[in-house]
C-alpha positions in Angstrom: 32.7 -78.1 120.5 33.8 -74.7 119.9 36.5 -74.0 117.1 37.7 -70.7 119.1 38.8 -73.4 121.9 41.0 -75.2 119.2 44.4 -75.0 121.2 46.1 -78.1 121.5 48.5 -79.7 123.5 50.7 -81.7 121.9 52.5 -85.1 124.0 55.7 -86.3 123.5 56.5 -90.0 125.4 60.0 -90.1 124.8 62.7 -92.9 125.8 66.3 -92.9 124.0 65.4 -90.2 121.5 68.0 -87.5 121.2 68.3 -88.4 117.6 65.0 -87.6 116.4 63.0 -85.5 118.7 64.1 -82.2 117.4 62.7 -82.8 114.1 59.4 -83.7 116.8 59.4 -80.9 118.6 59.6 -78.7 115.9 56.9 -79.7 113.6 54.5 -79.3 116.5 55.5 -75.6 117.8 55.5 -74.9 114.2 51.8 -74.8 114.3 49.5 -71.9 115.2 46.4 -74.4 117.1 49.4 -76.3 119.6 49.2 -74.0 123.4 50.9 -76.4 124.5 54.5 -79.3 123.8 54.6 -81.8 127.0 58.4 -83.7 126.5 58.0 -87.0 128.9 61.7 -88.3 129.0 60.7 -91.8 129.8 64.2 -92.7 131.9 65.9 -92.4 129.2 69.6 -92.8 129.3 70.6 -90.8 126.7 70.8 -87.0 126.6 66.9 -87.2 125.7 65.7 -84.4 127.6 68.6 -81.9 127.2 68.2 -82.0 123.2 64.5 -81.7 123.7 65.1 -78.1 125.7 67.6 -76.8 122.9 64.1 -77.1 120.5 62.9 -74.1 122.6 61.6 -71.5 120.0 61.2 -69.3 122.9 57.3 -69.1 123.0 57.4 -70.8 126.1 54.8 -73.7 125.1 57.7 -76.2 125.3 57.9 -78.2 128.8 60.2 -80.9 129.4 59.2 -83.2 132.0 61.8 -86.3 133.5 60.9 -89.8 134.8 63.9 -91.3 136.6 62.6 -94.9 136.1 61.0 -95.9 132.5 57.4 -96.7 132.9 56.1 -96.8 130.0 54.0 -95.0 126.9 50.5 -94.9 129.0 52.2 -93.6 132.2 54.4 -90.6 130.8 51.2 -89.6 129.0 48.7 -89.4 131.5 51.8 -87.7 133.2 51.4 -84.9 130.5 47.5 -85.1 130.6 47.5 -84.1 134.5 50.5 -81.3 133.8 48.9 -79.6 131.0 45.9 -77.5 130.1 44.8 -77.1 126.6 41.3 -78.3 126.0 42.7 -80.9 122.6 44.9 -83.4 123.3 47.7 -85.1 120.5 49.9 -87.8 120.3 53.4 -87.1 118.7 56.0 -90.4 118.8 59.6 -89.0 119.1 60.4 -90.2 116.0 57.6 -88.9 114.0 56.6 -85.4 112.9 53.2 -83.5 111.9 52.8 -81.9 108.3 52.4 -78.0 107.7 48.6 -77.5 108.3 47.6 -80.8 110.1 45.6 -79.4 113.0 44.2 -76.7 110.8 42.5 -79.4 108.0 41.5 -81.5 111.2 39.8 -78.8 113.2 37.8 -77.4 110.2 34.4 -79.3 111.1 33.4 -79.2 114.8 31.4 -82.8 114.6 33.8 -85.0 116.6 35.4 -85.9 119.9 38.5 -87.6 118.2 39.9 -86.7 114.9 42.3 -88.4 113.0 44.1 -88.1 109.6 46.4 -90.6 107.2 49.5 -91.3 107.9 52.5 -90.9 106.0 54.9 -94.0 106.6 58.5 -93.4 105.9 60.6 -96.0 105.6 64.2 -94.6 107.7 66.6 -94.5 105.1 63.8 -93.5 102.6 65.5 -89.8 102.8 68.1 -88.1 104.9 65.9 -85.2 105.7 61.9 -85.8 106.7 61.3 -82.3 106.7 61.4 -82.1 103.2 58.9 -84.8 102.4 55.5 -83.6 100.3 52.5 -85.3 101.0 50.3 -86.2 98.3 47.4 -83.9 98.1 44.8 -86.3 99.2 40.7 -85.8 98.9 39.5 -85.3 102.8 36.5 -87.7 102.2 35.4 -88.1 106.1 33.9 -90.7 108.0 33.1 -91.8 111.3 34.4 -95.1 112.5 31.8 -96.6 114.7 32.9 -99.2 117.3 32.6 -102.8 115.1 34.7 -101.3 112.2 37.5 -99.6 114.4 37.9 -103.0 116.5 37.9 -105.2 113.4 40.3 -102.9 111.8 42.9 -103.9 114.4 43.2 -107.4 113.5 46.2 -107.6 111.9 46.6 -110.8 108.7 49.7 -112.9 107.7 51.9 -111.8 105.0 49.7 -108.4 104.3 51.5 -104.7 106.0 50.7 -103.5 108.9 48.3 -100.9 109.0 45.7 -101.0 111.8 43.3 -98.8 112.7 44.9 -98.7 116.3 48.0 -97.0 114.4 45.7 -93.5 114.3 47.1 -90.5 116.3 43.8 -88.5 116.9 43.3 -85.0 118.1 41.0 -85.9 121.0 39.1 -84.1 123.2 40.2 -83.8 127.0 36.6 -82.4 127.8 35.5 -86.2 126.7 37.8 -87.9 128.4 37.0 -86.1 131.9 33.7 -86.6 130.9 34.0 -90.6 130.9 37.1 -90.8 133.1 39.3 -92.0 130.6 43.0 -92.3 130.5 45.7 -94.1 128.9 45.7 -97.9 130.8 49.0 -98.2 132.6 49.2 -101.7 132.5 49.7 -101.9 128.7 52.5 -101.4 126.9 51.3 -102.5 123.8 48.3 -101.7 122.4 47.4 -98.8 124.7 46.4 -96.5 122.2 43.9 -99.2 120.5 42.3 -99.4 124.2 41.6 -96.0 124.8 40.0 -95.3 121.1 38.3 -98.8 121.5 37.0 -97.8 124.9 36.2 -94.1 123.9 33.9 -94.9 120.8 32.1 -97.7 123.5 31.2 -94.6 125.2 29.9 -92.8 122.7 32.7 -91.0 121.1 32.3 -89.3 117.7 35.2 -90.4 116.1 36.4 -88.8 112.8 38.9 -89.5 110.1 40.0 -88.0 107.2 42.0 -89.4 104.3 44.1 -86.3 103.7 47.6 -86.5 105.8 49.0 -84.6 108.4 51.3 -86.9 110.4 54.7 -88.7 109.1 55.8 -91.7 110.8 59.1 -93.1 110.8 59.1 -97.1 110.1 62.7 -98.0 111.6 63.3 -101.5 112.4 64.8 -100.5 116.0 61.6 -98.5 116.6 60.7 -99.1 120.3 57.0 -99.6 119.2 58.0 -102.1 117.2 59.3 -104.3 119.8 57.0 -105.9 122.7 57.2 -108.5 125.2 55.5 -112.0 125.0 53.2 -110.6 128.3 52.5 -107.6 126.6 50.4 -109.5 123.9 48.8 -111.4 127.0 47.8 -107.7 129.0 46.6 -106.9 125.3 44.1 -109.7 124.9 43.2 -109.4 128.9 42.4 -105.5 127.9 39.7 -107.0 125.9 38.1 -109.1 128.2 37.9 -105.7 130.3 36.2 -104.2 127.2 33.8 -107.1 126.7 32.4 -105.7 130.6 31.0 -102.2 129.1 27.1 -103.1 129.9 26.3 -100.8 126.8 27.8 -102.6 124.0 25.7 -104.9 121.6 25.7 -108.4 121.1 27.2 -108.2 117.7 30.4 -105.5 118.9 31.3 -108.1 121.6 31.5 -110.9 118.7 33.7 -108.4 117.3 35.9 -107.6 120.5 36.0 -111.6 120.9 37.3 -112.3 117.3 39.9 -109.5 118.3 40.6 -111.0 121.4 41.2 -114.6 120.5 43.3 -113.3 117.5 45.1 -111.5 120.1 45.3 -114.1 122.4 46.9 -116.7 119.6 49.1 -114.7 119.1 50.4 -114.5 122.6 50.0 -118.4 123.1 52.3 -119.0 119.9 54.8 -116.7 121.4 55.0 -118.2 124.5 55.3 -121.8 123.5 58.7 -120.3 121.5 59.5 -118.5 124.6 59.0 -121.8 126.6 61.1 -123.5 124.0 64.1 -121.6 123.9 64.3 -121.4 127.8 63.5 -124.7 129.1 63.4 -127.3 125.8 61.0 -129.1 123.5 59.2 -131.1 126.4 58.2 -128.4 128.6 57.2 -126.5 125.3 55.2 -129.8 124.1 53.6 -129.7 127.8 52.2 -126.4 127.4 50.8 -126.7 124.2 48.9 -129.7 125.0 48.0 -128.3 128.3 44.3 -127.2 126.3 42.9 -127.1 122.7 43.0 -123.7 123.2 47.1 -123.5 123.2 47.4 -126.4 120.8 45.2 -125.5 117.9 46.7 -121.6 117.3 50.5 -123.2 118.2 50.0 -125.7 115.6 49.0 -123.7 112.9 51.3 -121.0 113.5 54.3 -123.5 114.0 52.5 -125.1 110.5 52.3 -121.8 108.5 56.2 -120.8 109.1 57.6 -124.0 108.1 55.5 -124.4 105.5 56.3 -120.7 104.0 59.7 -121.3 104.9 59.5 -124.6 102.9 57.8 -122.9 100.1 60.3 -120.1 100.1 63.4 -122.6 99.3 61.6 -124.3 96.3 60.3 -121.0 94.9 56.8 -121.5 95.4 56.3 -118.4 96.8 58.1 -115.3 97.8 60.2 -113.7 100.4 59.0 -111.2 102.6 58.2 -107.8 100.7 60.7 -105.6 101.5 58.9 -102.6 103.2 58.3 -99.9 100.7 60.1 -96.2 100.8 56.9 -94.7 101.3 53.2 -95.8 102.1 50.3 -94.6 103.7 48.2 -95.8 106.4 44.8 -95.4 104.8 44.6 -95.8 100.6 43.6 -91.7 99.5 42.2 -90.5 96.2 43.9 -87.7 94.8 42.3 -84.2 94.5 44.1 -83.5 91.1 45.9 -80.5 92.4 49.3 -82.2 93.4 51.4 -82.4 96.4 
């Protein structure tokens, strides 16, 4: 990898986002290494793409492009991957922003076909303006995730924050990608960033990550990637049965992708038998959990562990959800002693 080839181009999937994508736009064509902002109004039907062309700065690296019909996160970004040209690719959410510096601190070793730093986590009302947010100064320490520890990373646990691996917005390299012919999977809509990463490090991928952090991402509770379907979760799991088919993985990463897979997969069988539930009534619900163990035994311990927390909750035994914290980080960081 060459570091006089660092230009990146950064990719914007956006769907609904006038509010926040100037703040977006700006953070990236603020930095010296980004050739390149790709806008993908995802059929939006807000005034999405006409904010995102007022963000011009007037170096002509902006381009906005429109889909008239929303299809999704993996389409509008292999949408910007075929329209652009810079040799690095990175993710940007519409709602998120890069720090001052990020792609200079993650281009300083030339070791790795993805690289990835902490991110910042900001709760929505945590501060009226973003920009203005200091990240801690934390110690780089780098490491390479190799396959078992990305996927087991990804499985998420009851009553413990979110804060999978998947979650990562790397700098990757497009000279890999057309290497392997990789691309975002258009038939997720959940999930589609955990398959490419998972799928990239199958093929070899170098993938690096630092603690120090260069990206801020805005928890809001209306947050489109917060929200998925009860087939998404399915088309997840199914994603990993696709995995499990890469002839070069071991024995042991396919336990792992399994585990992954059936947590998945649980998940998606709890939150159909609801689904079935609410739309056609306790019997038909009752009929597809005992359909097989495999729907029974993850329904009835999910349906178990809620009432019984709920239960818990009204006597005092334990307590309610923890109310999501102004500010965390995606990976714990040790401090370098010279402040934010």
């Amino acid at each position: 990898m060459s570091m006089m080839k660092s230009e990146v181009c950064v990719i914007i999937a956006a769907k609904n986002a006038a509010r926040t994508i100037t703040v977006a736009i700006a953070s990236a064509l603020r930095e010296p290494e980004v050739m390149e902002v790709v806008v993908v109004d995802d059929g939006s039907t807000d005034n999405t793409a006409e904010v995102a062309l007022s963000a011009d700065d007037g170096s002509g690296r902006l381009t906005v492009m429109r889909l008239d019909v929303n299809r999704g996160p993996s389409f509008a970004r292999n949408a910007a991957i075929a329209g652009s040209k810079a040799p690095f690719l990175s993710i940007l959410d519409a709602d998120d922003f890069f720090l001052e510096g990020r792609f200079r601190n993650l281009f300083a070793g030339a070791d790795w076909d993805f690289a990835a730093d902490n991110i910042m986590l900001i709760r929505d009302d945590a501060t009226s303006d973003v920009t203005k947010i200091v990240a801690p100064d934390f110690a780089a320490d780098p490491e390479f995730l190799d396959f078992d520890r990305f996927v087991e990373g990804n499985i998420s646990r009851r009553r413990v924050q979110r804060g999978e691996l998947g979650f990562l917005k790397p700098v990757i390299s497009r000279a890999f990608l057309d290497r392997h012919g990789l691309r975002y999977d258009e038939g997720l809509r959940l999930g589609e960033d955990y398959e490419l990463y998972a799928r990239a490090v199958a093929h070899g991928a170098r993938f690096k990550v630092i603690r120090s952090c260069g990206y801020g991402a805005i928890v809001r509770a209306d947050s489109l990637s917060g929200r998925h379907r009860t087939q998404d979760l399915q088309r997840l799991a199914d994603a990993d049965l696709a995995l499990l088919r890469i002839d070069s993985l071991p024995e042991g990463s396919k336990a792992v992708l399994r585990r992954h897979e059936r947590h998945v997969r649980d998940k998606y069988r709890l939150r159909n038998f609801l689904d079935v539930k609410a739309e056609r009534g306790l019997a038909s619900a009752a009929a597809y959990a005992f359909a097989s163990q495999s729907n029974l035994v993850p329904i009835v311990q999910g349906v178990a562990f809620d009432k019984l927390e709920a239960l818990f909750r009204r006597v005092g035994l334990v307590s309610r959800q923890k109310p999501v914290p102004a500010l965390r980080f995606l990976m714990a960081g040790t401090s370098t002693g010279k402040g934010g």
